[in-house]
N, C-alpha and C positions, 0 to 999 in steps of 0.2 A: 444499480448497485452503488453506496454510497464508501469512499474511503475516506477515514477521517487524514487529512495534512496535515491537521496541528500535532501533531504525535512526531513527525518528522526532525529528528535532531536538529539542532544551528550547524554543528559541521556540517551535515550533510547539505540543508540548505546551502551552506559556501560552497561546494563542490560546486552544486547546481549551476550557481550563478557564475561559474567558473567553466559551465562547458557540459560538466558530468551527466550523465543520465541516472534518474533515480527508479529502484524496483524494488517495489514490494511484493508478497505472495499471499494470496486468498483464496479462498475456497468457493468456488462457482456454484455449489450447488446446496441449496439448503436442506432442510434435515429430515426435510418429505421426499428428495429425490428432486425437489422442480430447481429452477433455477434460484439464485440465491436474488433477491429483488428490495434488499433494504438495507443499512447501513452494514457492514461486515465487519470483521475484524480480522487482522492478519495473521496469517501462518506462520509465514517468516517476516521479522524486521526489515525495518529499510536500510536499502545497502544501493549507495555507486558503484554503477559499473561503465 
């Protein structure tokens, strides 16, 4: 599964490099039922936590 990181805000990078943990949310499973096996796109945004 591939996630793109360029999509990743500059703030949020700053957190990063400040400590933060960063999490995004996707969907494991493609649209036959199998596993998802190629680049994805996310559910929810990216967010520090």
């Amino acid at each position: 599964m591939k996630i793109d990181i360029h999509t990743i805000p500059d703030a949020l990078v700053a957190k990063a490099r400040n400590g933060q943990a960063l999490e995004a949310t996707v969907c494991g499973t493609g649209s036959d039922g199998t596993p998802a096996c190629a680049s994805v796109t996310l559910t929810k945004p990216w967010r520090a936590v």
